[in-house]
C-alpha positions as CSV (number, residue, x, y, z in Angstrom):
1,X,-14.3,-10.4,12.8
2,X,-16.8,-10.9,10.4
3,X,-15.5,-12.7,7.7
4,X,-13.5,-16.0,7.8
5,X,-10.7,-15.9,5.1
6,X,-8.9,-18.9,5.6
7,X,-7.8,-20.3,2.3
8,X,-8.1,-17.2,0.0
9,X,-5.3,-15.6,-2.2
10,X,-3.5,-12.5,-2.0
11,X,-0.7,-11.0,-3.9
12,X,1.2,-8.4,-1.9
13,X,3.4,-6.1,-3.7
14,X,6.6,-4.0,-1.8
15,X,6.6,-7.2,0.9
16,X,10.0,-8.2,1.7
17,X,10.3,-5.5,4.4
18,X,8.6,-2.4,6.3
19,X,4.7,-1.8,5.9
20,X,4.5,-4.8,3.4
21,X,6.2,-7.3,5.4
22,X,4.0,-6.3,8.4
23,X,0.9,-6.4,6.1
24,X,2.0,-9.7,4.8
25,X,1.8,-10.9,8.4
26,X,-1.1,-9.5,9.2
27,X,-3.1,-11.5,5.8
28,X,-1.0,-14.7,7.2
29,X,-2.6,-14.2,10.7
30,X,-5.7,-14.4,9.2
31,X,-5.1,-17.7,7.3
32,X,-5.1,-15.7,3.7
33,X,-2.0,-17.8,1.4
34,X,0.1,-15.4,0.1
35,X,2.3,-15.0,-3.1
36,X,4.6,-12.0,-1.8
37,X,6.5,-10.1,-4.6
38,X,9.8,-7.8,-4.1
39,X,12.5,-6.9,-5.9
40,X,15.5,-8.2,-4.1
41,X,15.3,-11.9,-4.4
42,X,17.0,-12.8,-0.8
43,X,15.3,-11.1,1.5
44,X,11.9,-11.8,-0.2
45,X,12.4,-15.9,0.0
46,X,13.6,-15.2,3.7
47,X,10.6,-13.5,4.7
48,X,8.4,-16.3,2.8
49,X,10.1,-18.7,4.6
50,X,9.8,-17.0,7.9
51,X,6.1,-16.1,7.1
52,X,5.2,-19.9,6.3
53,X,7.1,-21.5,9.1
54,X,5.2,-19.0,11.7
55,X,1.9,-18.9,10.1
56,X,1.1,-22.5,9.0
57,X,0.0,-20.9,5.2
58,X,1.2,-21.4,1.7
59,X,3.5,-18.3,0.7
60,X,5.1,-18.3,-3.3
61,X,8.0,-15.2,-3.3
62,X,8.2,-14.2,-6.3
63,X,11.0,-11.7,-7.5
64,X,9.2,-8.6,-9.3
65,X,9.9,-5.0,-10.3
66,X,6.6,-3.2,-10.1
67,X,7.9,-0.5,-12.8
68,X,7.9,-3.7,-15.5
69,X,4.7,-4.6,-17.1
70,X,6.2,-8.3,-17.8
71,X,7.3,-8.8,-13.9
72,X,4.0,-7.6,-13.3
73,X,2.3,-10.5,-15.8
74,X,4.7,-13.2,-14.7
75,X,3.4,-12.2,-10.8
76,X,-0.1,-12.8,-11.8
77,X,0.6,-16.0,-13.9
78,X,2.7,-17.6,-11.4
79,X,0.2,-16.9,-9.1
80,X,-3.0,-18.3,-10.6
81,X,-0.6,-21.2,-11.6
82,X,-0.2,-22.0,-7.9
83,X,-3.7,-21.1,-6.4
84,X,-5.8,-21.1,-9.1
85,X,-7.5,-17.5,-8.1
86,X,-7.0,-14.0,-7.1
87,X,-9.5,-13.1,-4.0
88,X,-6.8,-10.2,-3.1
89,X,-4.6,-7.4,-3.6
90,X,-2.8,-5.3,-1.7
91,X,-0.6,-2.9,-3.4
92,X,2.0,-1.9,-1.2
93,X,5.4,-1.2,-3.2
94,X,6.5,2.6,-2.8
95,X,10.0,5.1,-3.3
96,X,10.0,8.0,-1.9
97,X,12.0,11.1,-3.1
98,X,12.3,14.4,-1.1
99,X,13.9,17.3,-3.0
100,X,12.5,21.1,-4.0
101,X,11.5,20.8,-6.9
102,X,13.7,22.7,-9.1
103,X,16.4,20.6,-7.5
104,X,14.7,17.3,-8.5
105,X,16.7,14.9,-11.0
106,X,14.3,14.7,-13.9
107,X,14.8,10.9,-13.5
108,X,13.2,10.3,-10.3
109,X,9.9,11.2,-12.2
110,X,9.8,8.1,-14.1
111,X,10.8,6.0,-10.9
112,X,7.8,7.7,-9.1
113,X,5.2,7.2,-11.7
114,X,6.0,3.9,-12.7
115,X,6.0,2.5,-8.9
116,X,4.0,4.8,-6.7
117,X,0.5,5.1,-9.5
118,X,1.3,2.9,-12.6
119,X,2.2,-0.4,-11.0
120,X,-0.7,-0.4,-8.6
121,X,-3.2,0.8,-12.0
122,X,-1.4,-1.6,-14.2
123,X,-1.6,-4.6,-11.5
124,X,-5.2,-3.8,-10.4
125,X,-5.8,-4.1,-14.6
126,X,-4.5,-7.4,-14.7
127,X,-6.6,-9.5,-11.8
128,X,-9.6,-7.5,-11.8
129,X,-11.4,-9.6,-14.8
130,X,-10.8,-12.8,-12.7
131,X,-12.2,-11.0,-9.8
132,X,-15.2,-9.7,-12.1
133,X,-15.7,-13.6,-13.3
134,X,-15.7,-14.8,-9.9
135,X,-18.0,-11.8,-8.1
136,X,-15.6,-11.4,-5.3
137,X,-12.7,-9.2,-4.6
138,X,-10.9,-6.9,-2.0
139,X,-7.9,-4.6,-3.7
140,X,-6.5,-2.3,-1.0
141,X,-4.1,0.7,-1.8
142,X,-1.4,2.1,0.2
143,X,-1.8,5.6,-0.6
144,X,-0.4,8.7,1.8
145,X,-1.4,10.5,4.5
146,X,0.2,13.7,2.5
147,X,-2.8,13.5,0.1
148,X,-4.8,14.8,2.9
149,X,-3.0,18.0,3.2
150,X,-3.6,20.7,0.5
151,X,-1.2,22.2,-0.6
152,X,0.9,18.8,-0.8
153,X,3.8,19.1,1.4
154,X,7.2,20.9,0.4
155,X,9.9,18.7,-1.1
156,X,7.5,15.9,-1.8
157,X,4.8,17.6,-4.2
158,X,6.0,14.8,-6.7
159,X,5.2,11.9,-4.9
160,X,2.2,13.5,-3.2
161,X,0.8,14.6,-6.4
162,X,1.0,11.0,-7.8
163,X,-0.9,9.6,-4.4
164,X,-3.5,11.9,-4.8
165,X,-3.6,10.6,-8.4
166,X,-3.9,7.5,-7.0
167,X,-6.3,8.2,-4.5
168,X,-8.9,9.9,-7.2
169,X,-8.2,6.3,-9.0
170,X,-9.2,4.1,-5.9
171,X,-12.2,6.2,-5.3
172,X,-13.3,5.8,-8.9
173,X,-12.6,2.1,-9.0
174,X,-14.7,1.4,-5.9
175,X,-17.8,3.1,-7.6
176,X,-17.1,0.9,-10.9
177,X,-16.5,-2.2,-9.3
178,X,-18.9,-2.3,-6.2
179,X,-21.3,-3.9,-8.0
180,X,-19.5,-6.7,-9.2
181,X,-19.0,-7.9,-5.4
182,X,-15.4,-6.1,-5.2
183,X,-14.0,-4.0,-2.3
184,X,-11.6,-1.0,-3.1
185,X,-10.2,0.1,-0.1
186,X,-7.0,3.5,0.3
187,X,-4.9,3.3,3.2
188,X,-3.9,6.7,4.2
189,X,-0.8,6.3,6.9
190,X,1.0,8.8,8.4
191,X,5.1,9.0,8.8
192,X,5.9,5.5,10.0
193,X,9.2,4.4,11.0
194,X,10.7,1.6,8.5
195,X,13.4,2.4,5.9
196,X,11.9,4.0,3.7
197,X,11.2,6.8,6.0
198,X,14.2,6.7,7.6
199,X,16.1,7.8,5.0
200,X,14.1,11.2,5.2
201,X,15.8,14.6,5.9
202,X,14.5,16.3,8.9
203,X,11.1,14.5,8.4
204,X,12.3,12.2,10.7
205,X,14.8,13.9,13.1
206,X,11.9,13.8,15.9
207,X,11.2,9.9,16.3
208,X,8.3,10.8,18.6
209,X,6.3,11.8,15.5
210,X,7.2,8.1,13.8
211,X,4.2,5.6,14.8
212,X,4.6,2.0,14.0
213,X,3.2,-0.6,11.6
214,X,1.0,-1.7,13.7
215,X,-2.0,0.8,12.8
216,X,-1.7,-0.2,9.3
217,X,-1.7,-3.3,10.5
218,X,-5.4,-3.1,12.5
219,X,-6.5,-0.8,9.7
220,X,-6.1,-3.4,6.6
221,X,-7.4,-6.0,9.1
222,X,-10.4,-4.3,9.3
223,X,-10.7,-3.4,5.8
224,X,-10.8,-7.4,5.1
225,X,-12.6,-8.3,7.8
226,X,-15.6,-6.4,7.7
227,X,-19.2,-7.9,6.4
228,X,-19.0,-8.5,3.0
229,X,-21.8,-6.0,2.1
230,X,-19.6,-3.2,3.7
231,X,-17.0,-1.5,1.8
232,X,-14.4,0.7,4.1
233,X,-13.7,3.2,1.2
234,X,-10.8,5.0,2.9
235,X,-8.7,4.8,6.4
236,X,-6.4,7.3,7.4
237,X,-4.5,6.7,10.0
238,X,-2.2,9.3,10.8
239,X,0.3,9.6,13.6
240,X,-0.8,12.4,16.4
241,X,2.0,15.2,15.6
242,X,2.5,14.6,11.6
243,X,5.4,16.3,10.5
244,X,3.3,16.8,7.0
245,X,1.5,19.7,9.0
246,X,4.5,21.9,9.6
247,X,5.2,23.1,5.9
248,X,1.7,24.5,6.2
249,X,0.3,24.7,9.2
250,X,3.2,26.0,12.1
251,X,2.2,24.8,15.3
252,X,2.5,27.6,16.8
253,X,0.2,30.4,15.2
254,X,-0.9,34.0,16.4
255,X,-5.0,34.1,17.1
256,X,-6.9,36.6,15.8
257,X,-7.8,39.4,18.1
258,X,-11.6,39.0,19.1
């Protein structure tokens, strides 16, 4: 570890439970305060709780709906009202909705957009002066695995689509931002087994293909933890037998005669 963060700030969306409560342990672990933002009030001030009494470090819940531009303000006022700064963001707040497409209801489209691309761009919009002003920064991106399979996968092009929107975004970013002192950093995970995934037809009838949080886990960890003059641009971490490959690639294929 290269980098001691004991004492900076991060605001972690989508944390009350799967990847962003694991993600919220993992910044606690490494001394980082926390403001952790959620939709459903309850669980969120639980996991606070649980996160401060375990980890020894400040932790301000605060109830948010990432599709809401003012939830989105009131996260970022509340939190410079507590801790003075922004050092980090991790944008981790996701829905997930697996149909063909012409089956689809129209009004998933808006969910998507407005959670999975426009409430990690309109977030990122609204610390990144205060990181500019101050010359230091780290915003990592929970992005998709899926992105890295072309064509996007069946019943999710949708919410693939919008990742690899979101993915082009990050990558930009970096190269605007790098020389301002600020890290922009995509997670790419593979199928992992919390709720969100678990809900999944078929995607998830062979639990063998789910891996855990904890790669995620290691992965962000690194992300923050490396030298400050190094910038881990993207890390995939993808489970060993993704379903995401079946759709396109069958596992079982006929070679070619020599």
């Amino acid at each position: 570890m290269n980098q001691d963060l004991k004492g900076k700030v991060a605001i972690l969306t989508g944390a009350s439970r799967g990847i962003g409560k694991a993600l919220a342990c993992t910044a606690a672990g490494l001394g980082i305060n926390l403001t952790l933002a959620a939709r459903g009030e309850g669980p969120l001030k639980e996991t606070a709780d649980e996160i401060a009494k375990k980890y020894k470090v400040q932790v301000l819940p605060v109830s948010c709906d990432v599709t809401k531009l003012e939830d989105l303000e009131n996260l970022v006022n509340k939190t410079k009202e507590k801790y003075g700064k922004i050092d980090i963001l991790i944008n981790c707040a996701g829905v997930s909705s697996q149909f063909p497409f012409q089956l689809q209801p129209i009004e998933d489209f808006e969910r998507l957009a407005y959670t999975n691309y426009l409430g990690y761009v309109r977030l990122i919009r609204l610390v990144i002066n205060d990181m500019i002003e101050q010359k230091y920064g780290a915003i990592i991106n929970i992005v998709s695995g899926s992105t890295l399979v072309d064509p996007v996968p069946r019943n999710f092009i949708v919410y693939s689509s919008l990742k690899v929107g979101l993915r082009a975004f990050s990558k930009g970013l970096f190269w605007e931002l790098r020389d301002h002192g600020i890290k922009v950093t995509s997670i790419l995970p593979g199928v992992t087994d919390t709720d969100l995934t678990g809900k999944l037809k078929d995607i998830t009838n062979d639990t063998s293909r789910l891996m855990s949080t904890q790669a995620i886990e290691d992965a962000v960890k690194f992300a923050l933890t490396v030298p400050q003059n190094v910038c881990p641009l993207e890390i995939s971490v993808i489970n060993q037998q993704t379903p995401w490959t079946a759709p396109v690639i069958p596992f079982k294929q006929a070679h070619p005669g020599k």
